[in-house]
FIVEX-446959 format. One record per residue: x, y, z of N, C-alpha, C in turn; residue in one letter. Coordinates in nm, 3 decimals. Example, Ala and Ser with C-alpha at 12.3 -4.5 7.8 and 13.67 -1.06 7.14 Angstrom:
<rs>
> nu_nv_nw_cau_cav_caw_cu_cv_cw_type
> 1.319_-0.569_0.780_1.230_-0.450_0.780_1.320_-0.330_0.780_A
> 1.285_-0.225_0.708_1.367_-0.106_0.714_1.290_0.003_0.787_S
</rs>
This chain:
<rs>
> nu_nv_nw_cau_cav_caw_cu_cv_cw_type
> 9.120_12.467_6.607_9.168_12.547_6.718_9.319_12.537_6.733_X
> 9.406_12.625_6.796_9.533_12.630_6.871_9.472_12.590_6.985_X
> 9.605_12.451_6.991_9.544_12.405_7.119_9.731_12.364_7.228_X
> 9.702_12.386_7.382_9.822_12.380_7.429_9.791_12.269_7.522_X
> 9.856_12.161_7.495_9.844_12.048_7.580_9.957_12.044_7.635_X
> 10.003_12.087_7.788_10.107_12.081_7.891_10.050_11.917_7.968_X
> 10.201_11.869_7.950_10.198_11.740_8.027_10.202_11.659_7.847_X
> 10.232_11.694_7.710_10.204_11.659_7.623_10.283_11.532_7.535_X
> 10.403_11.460_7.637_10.520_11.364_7.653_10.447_11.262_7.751_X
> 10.384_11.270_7.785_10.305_11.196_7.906_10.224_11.100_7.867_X
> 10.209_10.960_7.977_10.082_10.911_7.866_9.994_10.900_7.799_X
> 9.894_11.014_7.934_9.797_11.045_7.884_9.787_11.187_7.747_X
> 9.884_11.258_7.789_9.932_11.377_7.653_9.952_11.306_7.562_X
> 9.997_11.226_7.502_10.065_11.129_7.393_9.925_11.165_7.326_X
> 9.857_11.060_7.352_9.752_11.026_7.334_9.629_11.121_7.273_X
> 9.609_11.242_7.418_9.553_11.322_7.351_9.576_11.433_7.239_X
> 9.753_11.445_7.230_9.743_11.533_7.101_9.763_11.448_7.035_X
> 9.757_11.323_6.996_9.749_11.234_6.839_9.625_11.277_6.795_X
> 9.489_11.245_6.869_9.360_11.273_6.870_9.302_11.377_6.836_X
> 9.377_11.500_6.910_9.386_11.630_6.841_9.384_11.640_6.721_X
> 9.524_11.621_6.670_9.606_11.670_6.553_9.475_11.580_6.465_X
> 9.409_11.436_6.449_9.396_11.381_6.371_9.253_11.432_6.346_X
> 9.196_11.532_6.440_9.078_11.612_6.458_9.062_11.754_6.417_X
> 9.209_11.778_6.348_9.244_11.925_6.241_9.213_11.973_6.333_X
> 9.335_11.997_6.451_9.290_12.080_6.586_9.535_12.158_6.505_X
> 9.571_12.250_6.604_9.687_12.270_6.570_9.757_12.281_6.704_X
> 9.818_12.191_6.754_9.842_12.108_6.875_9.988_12.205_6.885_X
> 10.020_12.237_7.011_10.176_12.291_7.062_10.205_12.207_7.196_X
> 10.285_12.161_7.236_10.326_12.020_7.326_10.422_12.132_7.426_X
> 10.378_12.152_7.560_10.437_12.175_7.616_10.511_12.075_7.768_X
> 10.619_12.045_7.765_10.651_11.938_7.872_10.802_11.946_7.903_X
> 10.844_11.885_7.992_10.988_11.898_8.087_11.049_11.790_7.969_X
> 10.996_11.735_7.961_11.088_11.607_7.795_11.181_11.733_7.711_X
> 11.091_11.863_7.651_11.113_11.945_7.571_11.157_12.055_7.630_X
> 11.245_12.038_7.700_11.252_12.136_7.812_11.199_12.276_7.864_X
> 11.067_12.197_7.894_10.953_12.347_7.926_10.985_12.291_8.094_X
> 10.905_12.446_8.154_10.899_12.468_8.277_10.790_12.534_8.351_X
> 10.683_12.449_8.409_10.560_12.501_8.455_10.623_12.606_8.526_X
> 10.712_12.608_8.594_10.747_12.743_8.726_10.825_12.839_8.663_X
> 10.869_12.827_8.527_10.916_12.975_8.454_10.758_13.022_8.407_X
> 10.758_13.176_8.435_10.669_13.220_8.402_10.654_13.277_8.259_X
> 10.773_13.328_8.219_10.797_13.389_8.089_10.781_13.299_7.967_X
> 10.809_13.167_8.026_10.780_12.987_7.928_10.645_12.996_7.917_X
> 10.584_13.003_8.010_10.402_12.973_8.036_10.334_13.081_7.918_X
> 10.427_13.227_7.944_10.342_13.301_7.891_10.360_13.320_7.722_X
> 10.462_13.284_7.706_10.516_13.258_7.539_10.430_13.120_7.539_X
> 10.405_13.013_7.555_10.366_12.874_7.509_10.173_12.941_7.519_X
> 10.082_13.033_7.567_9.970_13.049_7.568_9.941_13.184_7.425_X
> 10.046_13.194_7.389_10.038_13.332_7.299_9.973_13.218_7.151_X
> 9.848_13.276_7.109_9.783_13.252_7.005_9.695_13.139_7.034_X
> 9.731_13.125_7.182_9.621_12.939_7.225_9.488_13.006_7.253_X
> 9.387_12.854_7.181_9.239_12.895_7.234_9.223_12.851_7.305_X
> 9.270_12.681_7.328_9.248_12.626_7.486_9.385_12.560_7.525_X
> 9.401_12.587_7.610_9.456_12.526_7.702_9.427_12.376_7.819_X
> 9.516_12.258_7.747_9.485_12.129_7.838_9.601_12.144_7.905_X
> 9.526_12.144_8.071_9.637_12.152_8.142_9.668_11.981_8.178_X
> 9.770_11.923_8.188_9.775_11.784_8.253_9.892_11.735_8.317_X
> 10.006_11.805_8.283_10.114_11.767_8.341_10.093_11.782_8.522_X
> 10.191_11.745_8.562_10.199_11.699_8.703_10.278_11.595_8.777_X
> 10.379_11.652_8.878_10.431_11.517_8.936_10.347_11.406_9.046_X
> 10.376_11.299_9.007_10.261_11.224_9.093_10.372_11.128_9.163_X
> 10.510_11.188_9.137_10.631_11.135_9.269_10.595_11.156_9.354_X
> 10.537_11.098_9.476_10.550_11.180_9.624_10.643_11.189_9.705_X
> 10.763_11.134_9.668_10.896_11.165_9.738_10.965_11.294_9.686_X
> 10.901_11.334_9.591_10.996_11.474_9.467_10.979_11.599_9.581_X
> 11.059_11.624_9.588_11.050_11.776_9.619_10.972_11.880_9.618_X
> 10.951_11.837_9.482_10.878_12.009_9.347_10.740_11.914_9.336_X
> 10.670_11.833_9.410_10.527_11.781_9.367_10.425_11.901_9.402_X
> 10.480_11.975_9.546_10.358_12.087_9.591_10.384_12.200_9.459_X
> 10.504_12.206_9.420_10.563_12.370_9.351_10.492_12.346_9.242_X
> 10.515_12.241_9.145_10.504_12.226_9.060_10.313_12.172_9.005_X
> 10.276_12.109_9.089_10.117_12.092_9.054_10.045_12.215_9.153_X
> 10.082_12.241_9.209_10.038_12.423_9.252_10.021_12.549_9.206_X
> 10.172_12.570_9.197_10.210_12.730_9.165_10.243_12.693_9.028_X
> 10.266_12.600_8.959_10.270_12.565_8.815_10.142_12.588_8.777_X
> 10.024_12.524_8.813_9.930_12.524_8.756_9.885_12.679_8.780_X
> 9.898_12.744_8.903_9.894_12.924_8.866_9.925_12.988_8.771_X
> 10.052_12.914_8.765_10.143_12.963_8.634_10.060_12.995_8.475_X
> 10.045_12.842_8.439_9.998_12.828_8.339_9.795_12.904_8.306_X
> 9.799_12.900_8.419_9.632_12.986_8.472_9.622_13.119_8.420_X
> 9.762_13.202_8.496_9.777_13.336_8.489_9.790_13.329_8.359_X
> 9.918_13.243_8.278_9.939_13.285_8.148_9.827_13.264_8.066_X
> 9.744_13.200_8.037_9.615_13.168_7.949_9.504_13.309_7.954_X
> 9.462_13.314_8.102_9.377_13.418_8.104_9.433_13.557_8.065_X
> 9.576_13.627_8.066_9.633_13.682_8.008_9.648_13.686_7.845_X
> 9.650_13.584_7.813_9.645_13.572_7.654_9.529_13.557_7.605_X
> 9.379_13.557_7.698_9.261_13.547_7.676_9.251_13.468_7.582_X
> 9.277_13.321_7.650_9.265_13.185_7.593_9.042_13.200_7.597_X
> 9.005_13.108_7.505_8.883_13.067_7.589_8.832_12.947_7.619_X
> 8.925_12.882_7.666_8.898_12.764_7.746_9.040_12.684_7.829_X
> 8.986_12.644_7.962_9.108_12.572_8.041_9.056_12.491_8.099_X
> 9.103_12.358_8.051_9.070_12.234_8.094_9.156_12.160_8.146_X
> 9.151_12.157_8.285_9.236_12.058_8.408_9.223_11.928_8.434_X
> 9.314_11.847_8.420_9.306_11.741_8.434_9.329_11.693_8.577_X
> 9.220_11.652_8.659_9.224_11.642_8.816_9.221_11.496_8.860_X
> 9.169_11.423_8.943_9.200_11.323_8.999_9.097_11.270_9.091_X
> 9.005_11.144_9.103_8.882_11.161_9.186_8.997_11.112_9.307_X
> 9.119_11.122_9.368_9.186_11.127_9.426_9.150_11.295_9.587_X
> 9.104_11.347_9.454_9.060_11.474_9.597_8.938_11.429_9.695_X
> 8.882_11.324_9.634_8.800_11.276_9.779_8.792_11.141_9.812_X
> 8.945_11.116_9.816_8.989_10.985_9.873_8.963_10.913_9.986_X
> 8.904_11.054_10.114_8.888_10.949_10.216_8.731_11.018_10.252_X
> 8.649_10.997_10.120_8.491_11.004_10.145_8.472_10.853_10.117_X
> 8.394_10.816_10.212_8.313_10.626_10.173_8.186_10.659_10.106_X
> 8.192_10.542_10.050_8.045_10.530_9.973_8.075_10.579_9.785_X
> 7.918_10.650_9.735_7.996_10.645_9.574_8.003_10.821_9.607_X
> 8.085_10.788_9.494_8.159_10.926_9.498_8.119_11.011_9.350_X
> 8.066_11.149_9.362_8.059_11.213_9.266_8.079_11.316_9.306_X
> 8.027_11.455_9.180_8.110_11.618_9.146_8.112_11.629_9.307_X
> 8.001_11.638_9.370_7.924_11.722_9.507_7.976_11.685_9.624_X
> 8.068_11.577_9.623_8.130_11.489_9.776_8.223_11.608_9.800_X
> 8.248_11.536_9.919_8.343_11.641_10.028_8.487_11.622_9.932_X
> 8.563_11.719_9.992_8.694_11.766_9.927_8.740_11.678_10.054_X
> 8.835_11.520_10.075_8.893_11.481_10.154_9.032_11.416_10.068_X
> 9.110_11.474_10.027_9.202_11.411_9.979_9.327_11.316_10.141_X
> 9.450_11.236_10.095_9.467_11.172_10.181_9.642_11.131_10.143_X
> 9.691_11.111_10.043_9.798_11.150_10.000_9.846_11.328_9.960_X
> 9.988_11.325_9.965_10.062_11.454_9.928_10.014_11.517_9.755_X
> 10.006_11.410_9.719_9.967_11.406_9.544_9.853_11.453_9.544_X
> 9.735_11.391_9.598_9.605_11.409_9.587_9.544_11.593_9.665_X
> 9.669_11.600_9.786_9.640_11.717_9.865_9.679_11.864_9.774_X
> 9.783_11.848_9.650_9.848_11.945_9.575_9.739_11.963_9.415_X
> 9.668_11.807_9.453_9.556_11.861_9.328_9.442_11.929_9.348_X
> 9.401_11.949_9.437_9.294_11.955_9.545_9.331_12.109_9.547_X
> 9.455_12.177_9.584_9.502_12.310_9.596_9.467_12.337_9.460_X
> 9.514_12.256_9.362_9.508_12.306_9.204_9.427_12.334_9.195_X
> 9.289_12.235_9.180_9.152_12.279_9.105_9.089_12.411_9.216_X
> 9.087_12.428_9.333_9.071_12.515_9.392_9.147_12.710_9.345_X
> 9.265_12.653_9.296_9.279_12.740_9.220_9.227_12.783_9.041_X
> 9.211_12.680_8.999_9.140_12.672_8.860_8.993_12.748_8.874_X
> 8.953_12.698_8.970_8.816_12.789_8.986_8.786_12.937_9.056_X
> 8.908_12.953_9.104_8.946_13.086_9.106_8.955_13.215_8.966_X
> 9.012_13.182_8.928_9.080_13.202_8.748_8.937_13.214_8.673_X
> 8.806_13.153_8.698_8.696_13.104_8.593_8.638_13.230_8.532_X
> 8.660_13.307_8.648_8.618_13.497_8.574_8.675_13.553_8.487_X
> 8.828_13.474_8.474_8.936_13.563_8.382_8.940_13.435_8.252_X
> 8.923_13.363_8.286_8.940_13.239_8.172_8.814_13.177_8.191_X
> 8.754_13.102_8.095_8.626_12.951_8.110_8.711_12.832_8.147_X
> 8.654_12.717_8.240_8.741_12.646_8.316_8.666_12.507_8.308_X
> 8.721_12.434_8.281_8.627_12.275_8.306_8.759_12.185_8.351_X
> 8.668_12.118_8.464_8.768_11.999_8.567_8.716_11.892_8.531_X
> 8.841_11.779_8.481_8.795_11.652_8.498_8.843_11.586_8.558_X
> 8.771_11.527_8.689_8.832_11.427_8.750_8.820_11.287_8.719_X
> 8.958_11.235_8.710_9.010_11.137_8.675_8.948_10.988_8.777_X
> 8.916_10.850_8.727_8.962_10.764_8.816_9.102_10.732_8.766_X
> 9.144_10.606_8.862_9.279_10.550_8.791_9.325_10.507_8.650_X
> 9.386_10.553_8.577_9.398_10.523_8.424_9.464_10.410_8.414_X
> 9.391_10.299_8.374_9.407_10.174_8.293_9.489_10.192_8.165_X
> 9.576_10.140_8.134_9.640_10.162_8.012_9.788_10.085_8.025_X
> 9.837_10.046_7.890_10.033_10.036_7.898_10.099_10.114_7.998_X
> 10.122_10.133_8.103_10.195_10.222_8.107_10.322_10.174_8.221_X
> 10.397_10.246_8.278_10.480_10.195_8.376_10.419_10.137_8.483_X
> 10.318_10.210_8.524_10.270_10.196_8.666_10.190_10.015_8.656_X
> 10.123_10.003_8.529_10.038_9.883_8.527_10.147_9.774_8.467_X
> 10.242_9.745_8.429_10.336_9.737_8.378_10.362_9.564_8.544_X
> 10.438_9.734_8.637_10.459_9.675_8.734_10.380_9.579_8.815_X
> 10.213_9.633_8.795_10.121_9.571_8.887_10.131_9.366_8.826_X
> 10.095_9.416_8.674_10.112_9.238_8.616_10.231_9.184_8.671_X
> 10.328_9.239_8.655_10.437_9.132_8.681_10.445_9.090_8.824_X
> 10.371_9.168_8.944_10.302_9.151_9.042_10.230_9.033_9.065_X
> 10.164_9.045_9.003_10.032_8.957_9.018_10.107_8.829_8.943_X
> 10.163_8.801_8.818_10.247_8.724_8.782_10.294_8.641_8.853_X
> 10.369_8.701_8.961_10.466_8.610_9.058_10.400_8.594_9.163_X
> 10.242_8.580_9.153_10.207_8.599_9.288_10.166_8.631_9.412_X
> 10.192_8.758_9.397_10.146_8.869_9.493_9.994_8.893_9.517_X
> 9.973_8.849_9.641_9.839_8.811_9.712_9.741_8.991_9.701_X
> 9.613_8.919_9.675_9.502_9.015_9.698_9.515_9.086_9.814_X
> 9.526_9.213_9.854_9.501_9.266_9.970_9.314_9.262_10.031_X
> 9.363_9.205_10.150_9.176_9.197_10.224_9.137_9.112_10.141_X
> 9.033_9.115_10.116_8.885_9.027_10.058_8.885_9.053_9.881_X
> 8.920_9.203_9.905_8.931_9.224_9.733_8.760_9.263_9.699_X
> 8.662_9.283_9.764_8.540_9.263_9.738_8.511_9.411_9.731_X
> 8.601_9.510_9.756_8.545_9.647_9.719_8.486_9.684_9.566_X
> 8.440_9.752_9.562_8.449_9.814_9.389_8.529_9.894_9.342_X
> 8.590_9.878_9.283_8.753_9.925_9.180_8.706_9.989_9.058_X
> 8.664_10.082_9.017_8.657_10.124_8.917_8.765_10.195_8.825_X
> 8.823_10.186_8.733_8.881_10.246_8.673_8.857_10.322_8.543_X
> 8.967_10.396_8.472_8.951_10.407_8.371_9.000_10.399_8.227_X
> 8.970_10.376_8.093_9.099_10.313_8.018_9.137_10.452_7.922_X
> 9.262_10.435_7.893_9.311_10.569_7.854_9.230_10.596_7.739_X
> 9.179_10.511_7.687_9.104_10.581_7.559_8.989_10.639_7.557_X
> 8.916_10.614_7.648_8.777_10.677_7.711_8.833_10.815_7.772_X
> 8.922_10.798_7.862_9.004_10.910_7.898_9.023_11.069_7.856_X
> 9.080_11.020_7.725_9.106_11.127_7.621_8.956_11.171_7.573_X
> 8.907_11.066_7.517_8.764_11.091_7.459_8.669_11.153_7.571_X
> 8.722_11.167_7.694_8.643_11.251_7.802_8.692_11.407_7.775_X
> 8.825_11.418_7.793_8.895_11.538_7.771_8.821_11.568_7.610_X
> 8.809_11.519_7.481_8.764_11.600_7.387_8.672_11.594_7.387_X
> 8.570_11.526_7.450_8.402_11.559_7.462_8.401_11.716_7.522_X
> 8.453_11.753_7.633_8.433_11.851_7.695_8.472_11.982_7.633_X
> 8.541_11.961_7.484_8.634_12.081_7.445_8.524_12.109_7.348_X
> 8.460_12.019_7.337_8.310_12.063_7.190_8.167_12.077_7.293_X
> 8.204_12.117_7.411_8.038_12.132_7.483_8.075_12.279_7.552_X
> 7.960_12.394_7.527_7.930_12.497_7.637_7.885_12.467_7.744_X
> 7.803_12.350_7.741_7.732_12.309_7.855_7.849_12.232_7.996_X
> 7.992_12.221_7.951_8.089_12.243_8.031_8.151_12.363_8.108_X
> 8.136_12.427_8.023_8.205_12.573_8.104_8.154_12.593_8.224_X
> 8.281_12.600_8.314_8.255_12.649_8.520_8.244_12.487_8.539_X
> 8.254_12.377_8.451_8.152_12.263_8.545_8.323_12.172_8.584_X
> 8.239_12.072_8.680_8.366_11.954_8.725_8.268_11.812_8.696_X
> 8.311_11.745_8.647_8.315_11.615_8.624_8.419_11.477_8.644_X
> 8.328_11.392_8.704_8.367_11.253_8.720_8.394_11.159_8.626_X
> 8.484_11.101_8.575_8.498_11.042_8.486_8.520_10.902_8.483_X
> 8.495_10.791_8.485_8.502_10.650_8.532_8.458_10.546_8.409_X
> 8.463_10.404_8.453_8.442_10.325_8.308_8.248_10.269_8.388_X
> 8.195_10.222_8.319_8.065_10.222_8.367_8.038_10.146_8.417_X
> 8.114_10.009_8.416_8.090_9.896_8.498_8.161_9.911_8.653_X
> 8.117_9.855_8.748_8.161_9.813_8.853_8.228_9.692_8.936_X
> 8.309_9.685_8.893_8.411_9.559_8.881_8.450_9.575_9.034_X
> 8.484_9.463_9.139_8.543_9.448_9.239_8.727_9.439_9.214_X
> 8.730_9.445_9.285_8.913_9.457_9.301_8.954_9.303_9.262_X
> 8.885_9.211_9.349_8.916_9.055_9.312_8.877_9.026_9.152_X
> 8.784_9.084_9.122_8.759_9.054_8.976_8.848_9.141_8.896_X
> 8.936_9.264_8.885_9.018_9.316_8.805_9.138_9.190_8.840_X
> 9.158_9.156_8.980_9.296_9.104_9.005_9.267_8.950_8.890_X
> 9.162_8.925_8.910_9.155_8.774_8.831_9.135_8.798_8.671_X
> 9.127_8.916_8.640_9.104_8.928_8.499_9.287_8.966_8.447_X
> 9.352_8.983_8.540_9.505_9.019_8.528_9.551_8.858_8.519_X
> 9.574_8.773_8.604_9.608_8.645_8.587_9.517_8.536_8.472_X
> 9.420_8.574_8.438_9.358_8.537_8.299_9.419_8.585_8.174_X
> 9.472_8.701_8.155_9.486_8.781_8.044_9.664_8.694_8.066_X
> 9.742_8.699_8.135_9.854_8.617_8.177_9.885_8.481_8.160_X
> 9.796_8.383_8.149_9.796_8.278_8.193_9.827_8.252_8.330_X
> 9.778_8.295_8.394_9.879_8.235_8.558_9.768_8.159_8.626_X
> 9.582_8.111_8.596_9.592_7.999_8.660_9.467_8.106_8.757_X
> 9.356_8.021_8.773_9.266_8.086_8.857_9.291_8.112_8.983_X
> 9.397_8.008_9.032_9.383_8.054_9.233_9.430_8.181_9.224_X
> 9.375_8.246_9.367_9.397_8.383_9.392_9.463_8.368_9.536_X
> 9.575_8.396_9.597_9.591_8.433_9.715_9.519_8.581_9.771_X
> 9.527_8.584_9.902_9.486_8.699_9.974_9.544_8.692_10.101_X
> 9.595_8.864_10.102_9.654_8.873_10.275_9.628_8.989_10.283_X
> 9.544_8.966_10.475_9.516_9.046_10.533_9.583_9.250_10.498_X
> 9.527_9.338_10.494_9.611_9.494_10.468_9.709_9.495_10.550_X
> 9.702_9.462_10.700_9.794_9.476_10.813_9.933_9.424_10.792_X
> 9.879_9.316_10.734_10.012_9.214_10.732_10.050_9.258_10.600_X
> 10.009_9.321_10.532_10.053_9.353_10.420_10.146_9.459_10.372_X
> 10.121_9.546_10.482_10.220_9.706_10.511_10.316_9.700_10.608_X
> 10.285_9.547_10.709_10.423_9.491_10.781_10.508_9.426_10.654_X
> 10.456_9.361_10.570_10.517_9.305_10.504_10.685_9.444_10.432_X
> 10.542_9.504_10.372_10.618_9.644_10.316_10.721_9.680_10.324_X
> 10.676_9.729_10.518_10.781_9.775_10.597_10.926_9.754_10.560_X
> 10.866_9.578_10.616_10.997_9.493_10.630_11.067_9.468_10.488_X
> 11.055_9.525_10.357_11.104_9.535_10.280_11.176_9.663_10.183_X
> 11.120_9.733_10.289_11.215_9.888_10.311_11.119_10.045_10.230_X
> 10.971_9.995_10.205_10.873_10.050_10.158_10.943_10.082_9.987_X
> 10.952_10.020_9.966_11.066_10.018_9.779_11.003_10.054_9.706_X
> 10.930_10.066_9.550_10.907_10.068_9.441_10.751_10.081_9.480_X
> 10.662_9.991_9.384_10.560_10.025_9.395_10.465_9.935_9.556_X
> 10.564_9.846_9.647_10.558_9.780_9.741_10.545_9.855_9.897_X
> 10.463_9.975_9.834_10.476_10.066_9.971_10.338_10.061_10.113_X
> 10.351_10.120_10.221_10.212_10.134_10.300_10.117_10.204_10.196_X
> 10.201_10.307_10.176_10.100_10.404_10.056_10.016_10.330_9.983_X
> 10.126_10.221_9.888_9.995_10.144_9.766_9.941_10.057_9.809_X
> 9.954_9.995_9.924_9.873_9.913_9.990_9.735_9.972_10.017_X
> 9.742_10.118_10.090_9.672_10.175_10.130_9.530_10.222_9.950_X
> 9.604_10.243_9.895_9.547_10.292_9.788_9.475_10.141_9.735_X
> 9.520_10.039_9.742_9.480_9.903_9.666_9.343_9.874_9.768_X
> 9.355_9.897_9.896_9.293_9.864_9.996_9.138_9.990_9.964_X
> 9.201_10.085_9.860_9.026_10.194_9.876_8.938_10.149_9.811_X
> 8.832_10.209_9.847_8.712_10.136_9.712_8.731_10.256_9.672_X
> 8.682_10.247_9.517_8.683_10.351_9.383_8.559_10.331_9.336_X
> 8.429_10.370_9.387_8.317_10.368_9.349_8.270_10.499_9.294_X
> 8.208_10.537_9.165_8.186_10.636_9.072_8.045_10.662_9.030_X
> 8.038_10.786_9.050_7.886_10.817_8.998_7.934_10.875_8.843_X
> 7.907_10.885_8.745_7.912_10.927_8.621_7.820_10.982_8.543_X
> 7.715_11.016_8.619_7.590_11.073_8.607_7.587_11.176_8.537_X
> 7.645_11.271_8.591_7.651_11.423_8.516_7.717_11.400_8.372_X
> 7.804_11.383_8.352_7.881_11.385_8.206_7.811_11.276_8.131_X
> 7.766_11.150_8.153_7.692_11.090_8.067_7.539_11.164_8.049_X
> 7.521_11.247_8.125_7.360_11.299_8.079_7.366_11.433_7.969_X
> 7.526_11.440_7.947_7.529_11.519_7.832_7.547_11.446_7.734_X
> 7.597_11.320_7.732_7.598_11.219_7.572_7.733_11.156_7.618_X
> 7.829_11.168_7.711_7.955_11.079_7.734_7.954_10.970_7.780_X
> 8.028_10.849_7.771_8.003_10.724_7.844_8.149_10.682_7.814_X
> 8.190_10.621_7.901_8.314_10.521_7.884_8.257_10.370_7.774_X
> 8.317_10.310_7.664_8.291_10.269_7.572_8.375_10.146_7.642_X
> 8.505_10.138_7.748_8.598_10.025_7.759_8.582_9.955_7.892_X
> 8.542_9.893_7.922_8.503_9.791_8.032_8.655_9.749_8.109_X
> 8.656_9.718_8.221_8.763_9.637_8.304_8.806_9.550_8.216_X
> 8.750_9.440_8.181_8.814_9.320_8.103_8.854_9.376_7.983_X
> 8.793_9.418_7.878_8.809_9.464_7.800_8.930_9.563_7.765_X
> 8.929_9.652_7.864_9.051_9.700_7.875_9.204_9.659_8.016_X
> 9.169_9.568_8.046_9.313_9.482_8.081_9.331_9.354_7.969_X
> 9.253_9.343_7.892_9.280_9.266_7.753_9.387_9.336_7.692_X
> 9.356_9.463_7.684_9.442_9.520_7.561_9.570_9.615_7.670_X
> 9.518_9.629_7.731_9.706_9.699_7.850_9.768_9.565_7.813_X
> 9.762_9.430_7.842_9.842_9.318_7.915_9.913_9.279_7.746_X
> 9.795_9.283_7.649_9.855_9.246_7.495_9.977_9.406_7.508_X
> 9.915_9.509_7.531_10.024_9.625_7.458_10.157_9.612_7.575_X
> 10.157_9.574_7.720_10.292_9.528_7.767_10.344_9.386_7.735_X
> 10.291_9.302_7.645_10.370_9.198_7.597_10.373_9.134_7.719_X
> 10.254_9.114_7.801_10.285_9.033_7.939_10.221_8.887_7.901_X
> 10.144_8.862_7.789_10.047_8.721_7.775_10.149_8.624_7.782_X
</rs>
């Protein structure tokens, strides 16, 4: 296939057009690295000319940026309009189980639409628009849990936990995540099934790991020594505060550390998918690939 992976400089893009290409797929990388532009339209519609599918994935997940509504919104229109115009036949969105952030309990396709951050509220507009489009293009949503992997964001959390930095609450929720390689292998399961087309899927790793048990599998993979501190959430976003809400030390990620991430995975494994990388298993290999042991 011609295939257009936007967001294709990214971690998770990296990744999936290596996988591509090494799958005799003929990969075109569209991303702001290469100076593309989800909100030029005339870019969108030249980068979909000769594509069969379209992976959409790029997205700002700054929530201080400006361009987070413009750009994971009317970008993703963008790239919508241009595909179904070039009568792509297939568009696959990369979403976020972030759109029903403030549903309790486990969470799958059918839960309420409650997103709760700016990020989560502009993806939520997206896929709502993706399924708009499904008459003019074929459309499959995958929602994401949190991606486990090297990357900046986990980067920061070890050196976190490294020096210290106490469990928020009890830690006894369920944390599910997911590791980038299952990830991708979710995104190309779905590009070889009809039995996707129109559908949304949950995507998660299969075990159910508590938050205290990812945090202790981080200071294992480290050496730093079994005790675990813990402080209260409250005192934890005073803490924040009082440190000027900085880097990744915000109410926000408090707030986010503090959710449970409980996953139904039901639907996509009853077509043949499963996450293959476990919590431990995969903070084994993030903590070896940031050189944190």
């Amino acid at each position: 296939m011609n295939i257009l992976v936007t967001g294709s400089n990214g971690f998770v893009g990296k990744k999936l057009v290596q996988v591509l290409k090494k799958k005799g797929h003929s990969v075109k990388g569209f991303d702001k690295v290469l100076g593309n532009d989800l909100l030029d339209k005339t870019q969108c519609m030249q980068a979909c000319k000769s594509i069969n599918t379209v992976f959409h994935l790029a997205a700002i997940l700054d929530e201080n940026s400006p361009l987070l509504e413009k750009v994971n919104v009317e970008g993703t229109e963008n790239i919508l309009d241009a595909a179904a115009k070039a009568r792509c036949s297939r568009f696959i969105f990369l979403s976020t189980v972030g759109v029903n952030a403030g549903v309790k309990g486990i969470i799958n396709e059918k839960s309420l639409l409650k997103p709760i951050t700016p990020y989560e509220k502009s993806k939520t507009k997206a896929e709502k628009l993706v399924l708009e489009f499904q008459e003019m293009v074929p459309v499959t949503i995958i929602r994401s849990a949190l991606v486990l992997g090297p990357n900046r964001y986990w980067k920061q959390i070890v050196k976190l936990v490294g020096k210290g930095f106490p469990i928020i609450g009890g830690g006894k929720q369920v944390w599910q995540t997911i590791y980038i390689d299952d990830l991708v292998s979710a995104l190309v399961f779905v590009l070889g099934k009809k039995e996707c087309l129109g559908e949304t899927f949950v995507v998660a790793e299969q075990e159910k790991p508590t938050l205290k048990e990812l945090y202790f599998e981080i200071r294992k993979q480290i050496g730093a020594g079994e005790k675990i501190k813990a402080m209260p959430k409250c005192i934890a976003k005073i803490a924040a505060i009082l440190k000027g809400n900085k880097g990744i030390l915000t109410t926000q990620h408090i707030d986010r550390l503090a959710r449970e991430r409980n996953y139904n995975t039901g639907k996509i494994n009853a077509l043949g998918w499963k996450a293959k990388v476990g919590m431990r298993e995969a903070m084994k290999k993030t903590v070896k690939s940031l050189g944190e042991g």
